[in-house]
mmCIF file of the C-alpha atoms, coordinates in Angstrom:
data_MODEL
# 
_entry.id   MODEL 
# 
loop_
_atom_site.group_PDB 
_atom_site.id 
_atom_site.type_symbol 
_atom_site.label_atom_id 
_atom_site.label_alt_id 
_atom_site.label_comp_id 
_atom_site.label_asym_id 
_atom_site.label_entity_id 
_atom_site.label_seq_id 
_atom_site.pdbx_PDB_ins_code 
_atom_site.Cartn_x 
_atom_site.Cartn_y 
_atom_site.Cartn_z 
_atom_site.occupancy 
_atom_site.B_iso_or_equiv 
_atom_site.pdbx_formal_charge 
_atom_site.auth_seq_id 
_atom_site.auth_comp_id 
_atom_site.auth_asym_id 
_atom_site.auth_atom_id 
_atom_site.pdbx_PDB_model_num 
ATOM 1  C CA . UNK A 1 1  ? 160.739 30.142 67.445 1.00 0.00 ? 1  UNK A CA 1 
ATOM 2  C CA . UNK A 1 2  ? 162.064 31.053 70.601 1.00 0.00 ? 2  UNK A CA 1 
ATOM 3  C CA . UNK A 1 3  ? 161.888 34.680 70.209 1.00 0.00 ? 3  UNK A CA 1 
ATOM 4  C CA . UNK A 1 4  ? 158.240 34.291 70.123 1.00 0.00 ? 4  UNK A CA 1 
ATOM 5  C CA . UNK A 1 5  ? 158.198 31.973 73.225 1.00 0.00 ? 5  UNK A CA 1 
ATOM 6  C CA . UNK A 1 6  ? 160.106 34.757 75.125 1.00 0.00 ? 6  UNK A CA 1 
ATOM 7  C CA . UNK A 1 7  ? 157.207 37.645 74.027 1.00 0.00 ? 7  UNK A CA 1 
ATOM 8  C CA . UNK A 1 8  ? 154.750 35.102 75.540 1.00 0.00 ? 8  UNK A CA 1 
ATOM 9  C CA . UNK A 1 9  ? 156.850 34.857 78.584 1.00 0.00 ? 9  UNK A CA 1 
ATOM 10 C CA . UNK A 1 10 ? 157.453 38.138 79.099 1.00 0.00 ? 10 UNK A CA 1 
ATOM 11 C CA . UNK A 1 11 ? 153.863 38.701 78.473 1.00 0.00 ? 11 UNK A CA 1 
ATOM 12 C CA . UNK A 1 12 ? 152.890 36.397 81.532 1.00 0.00 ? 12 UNK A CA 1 
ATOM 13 C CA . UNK A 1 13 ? 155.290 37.832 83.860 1.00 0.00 ? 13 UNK A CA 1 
ATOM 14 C CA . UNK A 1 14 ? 154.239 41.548 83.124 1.00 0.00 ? 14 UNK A CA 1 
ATOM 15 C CA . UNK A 1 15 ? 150.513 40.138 83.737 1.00 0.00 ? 15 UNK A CA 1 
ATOM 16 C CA . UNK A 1 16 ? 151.556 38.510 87.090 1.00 0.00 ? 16 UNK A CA 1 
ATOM 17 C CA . UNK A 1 17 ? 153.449 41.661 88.188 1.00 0.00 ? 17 UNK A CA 1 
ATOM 18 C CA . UNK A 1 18 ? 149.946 43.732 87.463 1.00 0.00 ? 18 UNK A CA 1 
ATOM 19 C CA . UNK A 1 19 ? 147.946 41.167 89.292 1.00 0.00 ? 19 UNK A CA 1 
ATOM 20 C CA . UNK A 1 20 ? 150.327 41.115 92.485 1.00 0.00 ? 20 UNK A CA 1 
ATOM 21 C CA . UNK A 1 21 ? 152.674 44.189 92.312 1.00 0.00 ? 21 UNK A CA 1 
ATOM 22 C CA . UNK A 1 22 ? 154.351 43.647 95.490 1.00 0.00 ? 22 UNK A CA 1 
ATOM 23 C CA . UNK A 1 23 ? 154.327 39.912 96.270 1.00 0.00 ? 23 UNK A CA 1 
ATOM 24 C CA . UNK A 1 24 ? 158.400 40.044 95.955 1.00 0.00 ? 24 UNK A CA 1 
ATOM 25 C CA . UNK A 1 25 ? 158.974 43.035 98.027 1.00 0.00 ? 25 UNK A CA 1 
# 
């Protein structure tokens, strides 16, 4: 179900941008 595995991805990258919002700039 890869469409699933993407929402879970997504969902841990929109967690690690809350935790550290400006570790890439």
């Amino acid at each position: 179900k890869p469409n699933e595995y993407a929402t879970m991805v997504e969902r841990c990258n929109n967690l690690g941008v809350e935790i550290r919002p400006n570790q890439n700039l």
